[in-house]
Kinemage of the C-alpha trace (Angstrom):
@kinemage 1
@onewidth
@group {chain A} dominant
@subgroup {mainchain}
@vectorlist {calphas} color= white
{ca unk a 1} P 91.865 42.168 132.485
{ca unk a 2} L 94.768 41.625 129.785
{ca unk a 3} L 91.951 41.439 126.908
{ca unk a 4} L 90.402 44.261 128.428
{ca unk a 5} L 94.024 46.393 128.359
{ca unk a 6} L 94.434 45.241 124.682
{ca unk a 7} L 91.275 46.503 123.522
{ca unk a 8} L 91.614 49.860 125.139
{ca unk a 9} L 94.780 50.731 123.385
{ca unk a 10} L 94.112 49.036 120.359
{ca unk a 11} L 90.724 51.447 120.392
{ca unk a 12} L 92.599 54.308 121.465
{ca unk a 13} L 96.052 54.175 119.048
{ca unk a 14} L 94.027 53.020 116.198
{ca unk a 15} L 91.571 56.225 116.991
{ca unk a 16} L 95.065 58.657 116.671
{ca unk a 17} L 96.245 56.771 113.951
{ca unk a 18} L 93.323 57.587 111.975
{ca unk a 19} L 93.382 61.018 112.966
{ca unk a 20} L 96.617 61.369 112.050
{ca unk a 21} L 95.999 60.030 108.542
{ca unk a 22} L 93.055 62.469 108.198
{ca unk a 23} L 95.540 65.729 109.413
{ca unk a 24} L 98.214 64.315 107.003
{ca unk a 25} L 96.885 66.540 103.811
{ca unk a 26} L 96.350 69.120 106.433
{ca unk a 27} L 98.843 71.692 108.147
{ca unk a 28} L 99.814 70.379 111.301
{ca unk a 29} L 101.270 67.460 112.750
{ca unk a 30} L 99.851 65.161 111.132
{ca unk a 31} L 102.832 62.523 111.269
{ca unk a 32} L 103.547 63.579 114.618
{ca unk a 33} L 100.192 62.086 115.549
{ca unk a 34} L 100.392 59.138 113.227
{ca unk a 35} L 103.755 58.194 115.496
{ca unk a 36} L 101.826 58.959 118.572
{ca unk a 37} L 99.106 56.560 117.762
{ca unk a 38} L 101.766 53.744 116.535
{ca unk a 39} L 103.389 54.233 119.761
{ca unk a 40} L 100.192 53.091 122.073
{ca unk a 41} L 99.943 50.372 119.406
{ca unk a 42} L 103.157 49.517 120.139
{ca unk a 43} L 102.677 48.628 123.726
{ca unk a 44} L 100.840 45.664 122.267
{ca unk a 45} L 101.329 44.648 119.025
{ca unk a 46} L 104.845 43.677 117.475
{ca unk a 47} L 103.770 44.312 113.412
{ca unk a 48} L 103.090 48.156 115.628
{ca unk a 49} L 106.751 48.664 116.929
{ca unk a 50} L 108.387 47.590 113.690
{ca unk a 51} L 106.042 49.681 111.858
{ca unk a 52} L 106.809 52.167 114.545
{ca unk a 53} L 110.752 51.930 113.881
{ca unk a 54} L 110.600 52.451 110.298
{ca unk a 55} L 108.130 55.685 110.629
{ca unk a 56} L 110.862 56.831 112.773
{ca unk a 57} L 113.640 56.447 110.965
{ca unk a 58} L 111.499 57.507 107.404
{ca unk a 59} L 110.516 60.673 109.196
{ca unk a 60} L 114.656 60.939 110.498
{ca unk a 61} L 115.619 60.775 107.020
{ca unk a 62} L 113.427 63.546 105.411
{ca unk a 63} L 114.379 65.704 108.473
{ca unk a 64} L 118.214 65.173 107.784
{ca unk a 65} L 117.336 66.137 103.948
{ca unk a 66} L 115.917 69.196 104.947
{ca unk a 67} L 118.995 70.519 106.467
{ca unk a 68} L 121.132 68.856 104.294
{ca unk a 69} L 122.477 72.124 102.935
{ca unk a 70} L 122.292 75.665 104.518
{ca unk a 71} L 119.461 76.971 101.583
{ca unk a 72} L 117.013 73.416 102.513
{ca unk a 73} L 117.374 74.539 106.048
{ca unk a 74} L 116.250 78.145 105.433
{ca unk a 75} L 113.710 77.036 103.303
{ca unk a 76} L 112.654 74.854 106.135
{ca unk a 77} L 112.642 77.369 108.787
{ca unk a 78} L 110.653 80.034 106.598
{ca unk a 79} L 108.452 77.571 105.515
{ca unk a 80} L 107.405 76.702 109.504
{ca unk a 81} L 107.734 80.713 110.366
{ca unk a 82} L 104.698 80.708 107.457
{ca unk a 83} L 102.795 78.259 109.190
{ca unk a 84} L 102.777 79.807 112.402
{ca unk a 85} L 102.078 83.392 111.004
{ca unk a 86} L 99.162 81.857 108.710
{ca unk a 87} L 98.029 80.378 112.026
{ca unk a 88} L 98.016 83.681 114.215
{ca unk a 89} L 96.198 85.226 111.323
{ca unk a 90} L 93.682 82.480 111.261
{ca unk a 91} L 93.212 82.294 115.012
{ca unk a 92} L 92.407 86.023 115.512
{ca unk a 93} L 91.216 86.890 111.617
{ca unk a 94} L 88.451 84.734 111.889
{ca unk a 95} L 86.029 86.290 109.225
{ca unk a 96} L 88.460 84.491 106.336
{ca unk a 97} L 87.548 81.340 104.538
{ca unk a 98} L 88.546 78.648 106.457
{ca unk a 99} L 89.839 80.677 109.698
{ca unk a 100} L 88.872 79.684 113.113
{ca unk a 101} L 90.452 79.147 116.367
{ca unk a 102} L 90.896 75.543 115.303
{ca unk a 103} L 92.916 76.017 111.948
{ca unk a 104} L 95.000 78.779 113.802
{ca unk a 105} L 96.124 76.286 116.607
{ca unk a 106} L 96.696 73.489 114.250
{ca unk a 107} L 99.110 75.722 111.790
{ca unk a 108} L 100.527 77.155 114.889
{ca unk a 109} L 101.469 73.839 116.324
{ca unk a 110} L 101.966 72.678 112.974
{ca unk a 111} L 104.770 75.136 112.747
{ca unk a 112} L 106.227 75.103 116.249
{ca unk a 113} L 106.823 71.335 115.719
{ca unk a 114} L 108.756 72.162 112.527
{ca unk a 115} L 110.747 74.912 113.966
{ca unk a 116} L 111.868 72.183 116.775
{ca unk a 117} L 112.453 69.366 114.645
{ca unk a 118} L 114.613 71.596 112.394
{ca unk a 119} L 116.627 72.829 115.322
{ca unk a 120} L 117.122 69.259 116.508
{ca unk a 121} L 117.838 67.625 113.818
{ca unk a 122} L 120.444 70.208 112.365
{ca unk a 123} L 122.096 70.090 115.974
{ca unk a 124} L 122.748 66.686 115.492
{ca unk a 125} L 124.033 67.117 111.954
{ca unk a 126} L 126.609 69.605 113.321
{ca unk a 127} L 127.774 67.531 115.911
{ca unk a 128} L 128.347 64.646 113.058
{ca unk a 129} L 130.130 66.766 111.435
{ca unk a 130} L 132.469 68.068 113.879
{ca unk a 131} L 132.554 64.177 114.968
{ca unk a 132} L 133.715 62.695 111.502
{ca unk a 133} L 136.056 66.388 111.033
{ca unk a 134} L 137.925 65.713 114.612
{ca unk a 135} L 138.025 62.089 113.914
């Protein structure tokens, strides 16, 4: 039953890993899924959870860059408030090249996962700050 188990998510994490990959050129969550996939590996393989722990911390850094200073962090939060208004336009405007329903939910989520990752991570740059000011 083990072998069985190990197969499944080694079929399954290496199927959202690849799709990740594939979305990475694309708007959308691309790494989001790539870590998603890693994770399932994880459950099984070790060379998964350290590969795991470095996308993590890679994809920690660049977030921590982008609101490293107040004009990044605009640029940041325009840039996802693009993605989800190119996405609404695609969803419902869907005699343009390249618009469908599809597109528009991918640059939508695309965007949404931006906006949250930018409001999280500049949260916890804040609170480091106030930490290291009251310290």
């Amino acid at each position: 039953m083990k072998a069985v188990r190990r197969f499944a998510v080694t079929l399954v994490g290496a199927a959202v890993v690849i799709l990740g990959v594939v979305l990475m050129p694309l708007p959308g969550p691309g790494l989001l899924i790539v870590a998603v996939g890693l994770a399932i590996l994880a459950t099984e393989y070790a060379w998964a959870r350290r590969l795991l722990a470095r996308t993590r911390a890679k994809a920690q850094e660049a977030q921590q860059t982008a609101v490293a200073s107040p004009l990044r962090t605009a640029g940041t939060v325009i840039f996802a408030l693009g993605l989800v208004g190119l996405g609404i336009l695609a969803f419902l405007a869907a005699d343009l090249p390249l618009a469908s329903p599809w597109t528009g939910t991918g640059l939508i989520i695309g965007g949404v996962v931006l906006l949250t990752t930018t409001w999280i991570s500049y949260r916890q740059a804040r609170h480091q700050q106030s930490t290291y000011s009251s310290g």
